[in-house]
C-alpha positions, 0 to 999 in steps of 0.5 A, a space after each residue: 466489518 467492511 474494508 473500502 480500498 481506493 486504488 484507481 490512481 495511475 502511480 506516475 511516481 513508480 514509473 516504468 513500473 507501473 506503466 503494466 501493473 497498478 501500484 497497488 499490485 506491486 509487489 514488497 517483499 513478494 507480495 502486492 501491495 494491496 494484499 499486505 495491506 488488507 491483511 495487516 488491517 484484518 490483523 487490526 480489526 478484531 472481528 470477522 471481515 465480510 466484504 472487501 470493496 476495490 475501488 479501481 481505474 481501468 485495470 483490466 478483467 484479470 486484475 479484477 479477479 486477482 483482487 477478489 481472489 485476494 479478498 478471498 483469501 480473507 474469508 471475504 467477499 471482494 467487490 470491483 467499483 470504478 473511479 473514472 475521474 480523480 477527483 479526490 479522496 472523498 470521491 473515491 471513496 462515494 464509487 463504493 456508496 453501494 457498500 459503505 453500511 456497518 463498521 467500515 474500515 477505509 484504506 488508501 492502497 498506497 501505504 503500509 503500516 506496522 500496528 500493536 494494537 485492535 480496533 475499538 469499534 466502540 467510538 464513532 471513528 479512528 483516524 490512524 496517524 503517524 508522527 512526521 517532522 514534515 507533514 505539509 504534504 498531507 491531512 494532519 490532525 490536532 488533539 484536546 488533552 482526552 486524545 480526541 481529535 479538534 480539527 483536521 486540517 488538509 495539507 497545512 501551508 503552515 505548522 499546525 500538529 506533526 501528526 499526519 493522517 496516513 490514510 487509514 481510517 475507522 467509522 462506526 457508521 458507514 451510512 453516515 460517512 456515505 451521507 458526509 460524501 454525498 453532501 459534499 458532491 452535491 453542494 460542490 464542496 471542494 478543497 484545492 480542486 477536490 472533494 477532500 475527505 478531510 472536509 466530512 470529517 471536519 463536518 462529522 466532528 462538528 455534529 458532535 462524532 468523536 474521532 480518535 486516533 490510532 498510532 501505527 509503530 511504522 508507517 511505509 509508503 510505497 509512492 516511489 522506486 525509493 520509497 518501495 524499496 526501502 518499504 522491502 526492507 523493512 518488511 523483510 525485518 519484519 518476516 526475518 524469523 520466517 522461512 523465506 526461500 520456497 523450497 523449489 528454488 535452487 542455490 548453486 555455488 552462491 550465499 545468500 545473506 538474510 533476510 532475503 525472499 526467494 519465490 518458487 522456481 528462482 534459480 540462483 548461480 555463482 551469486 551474492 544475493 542480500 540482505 534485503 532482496 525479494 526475487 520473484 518467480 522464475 527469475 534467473 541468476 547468475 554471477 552477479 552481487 545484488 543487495 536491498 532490491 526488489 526484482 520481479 518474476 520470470 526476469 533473467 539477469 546476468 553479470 549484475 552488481 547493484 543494490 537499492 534498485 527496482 527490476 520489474 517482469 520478464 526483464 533480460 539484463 547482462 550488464 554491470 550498473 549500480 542504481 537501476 529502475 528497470 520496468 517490465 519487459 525491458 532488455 539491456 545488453 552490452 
């Protein structure tokens, strides 16, 4: 089993963010993005994952590493392909054609889900989808009385089903997607400006594959400061019954309310820190009330009371606010 990971996009919507860190590499609940979700997939999958390949903009050497170590922590090897142009999904997907052979599982790094359930590798292909009252903003599918999907359709302008494509899929033949792709690119075949992998689906079915669907119990983007935020959240719901303050961090005349994550070497003084707060390594705090927000590593923050805000690294911040998106290296004072 191979998992495909496209992750090149800029991430403009979590903006300061990720001006210094791609979106994949955010974290929730302290830990990336990209590395919750491969995790939560290899869960799924039910069979040894070998290869996990990254499909990445301009990220820099030590980022590379990270996702190979990330990969290795699976048990698998962790490849680096570039995308150098956004030009959709199947596109990106094409960048890793070198490893797109086997039963391979694709998942777009934007997104994390909640799922009870392990992979049939036995059909032709899963599409995981989750039911949405507004679904026009992204890929849905419709469905015969069997649960086999009839159509799919790419940002529909009118209603079509509630069922949205949340960008996890499973093919049982990753030559043959490779093939769908390339076919696509070649005969410059394209859906509103990009190559659509909805578009080789569509193909697929028509050569008589089956596609069924698989439904997640949660579905969580991370595509915004609010939309990360409340995806901590849930996550720290999900781990609440785990032990998620290390050990080394030290509680001085403060409460901490759960479910709330504390990496190693955080320092908290004369607080109220939680429900719902992750705070990252290193990070310093004092006399402040902070609930349902994520703050990042070796950042010093004083005086603060705040709740549903993003903080990013090595941030110095001594003043009262209410609904903070503050990025890397930013430092407030009054």
């Amino acid at each position: 089993m191979k998992i495909i990971v496209p992750m090149a996009g800029r991430g403009s919507r979590l903006r300061p963010h990720t001006l210094t860190t791609p979106k994949p590499l955010v974290p929730v609940a302290g830990k990336p993005i990209v590395q919750r979700l491969v995790e939560d997939i290899t869960k799924v999958c039910g069979e040894q994952v070998d290869e996990i390949a990254f499909i990445i903009g301009d990220f820099g050497l030590q980022v590379e590493q990270d996702l190979k170590n990330i990969a290795q922590s699976l048990g698998a090897k962790g490849s680096i392909y570039h995308q150098e142009e956004a030009l959709g999904t199947a596109h990106a997907i094409l960048c890793a054609k070198e490893s797109l052979e086997g039963n391979v599982v694709v998942a777009f790094a934007d997104t994390l889900f909640k799922a009870d359930f392990t992979l049939d590798t036995d059909v032709d292909g899963i599409i995981w989808v989750s039911q949405i009252e507004d679904p026009s903003a992204f890929g849905v599918v419709k469905l015969d009385s069997e649960n086999v999907i009839t159509d799919f359709v790419e940002k529909p302008t009118e209603f079509v089903s509630d069922l949205a494509i949340i960008g996890i899929y499973f093919f049982k033949d990753g030559e043959n997607l490779c093939k769908e792709l390339q076919y696509l690119t070649d005969n410059n075949i394209m859906d509103k400006g990009e190559y659509q992998l909805t578009n080789a689906l569509e193909n697929m079915k028509n050569k008589n594959l089956k596609f069924k669907t698989g439904k997640v119990v949660e579905w969580l983007d991370c595509g915004n400061k609010n939309a990360t935020v409340y995806s901590n959240q849930r996550v720290l719901e999900f781990e609440k019954n785990q032990d998620l303050i290390d050990e080394s961090v030290e509680i001085i005349n403060s409460v901490i309310i759960p479910p709330t994550r504390i990496l190693a070497g955080a320092k908290i003084t004369n607080s109220i820190i939680g429900p719902h707060v992750t705070i990252g390594q290193n990070t310093t705090i004092i006399d402040s009330n902070i609930s349902n927000t994520i703050i990042q590593n070796e950042t010093s923050i004083s005086g603060l009371s705040c709740k549903d805000s993003m903080i990013g690294n090595k941030v110095k911040y001594n003043v009262k606010s209410k609904d903070l998106s503050v990025g890397d290296f930013n430092e407030i004072s009054a």
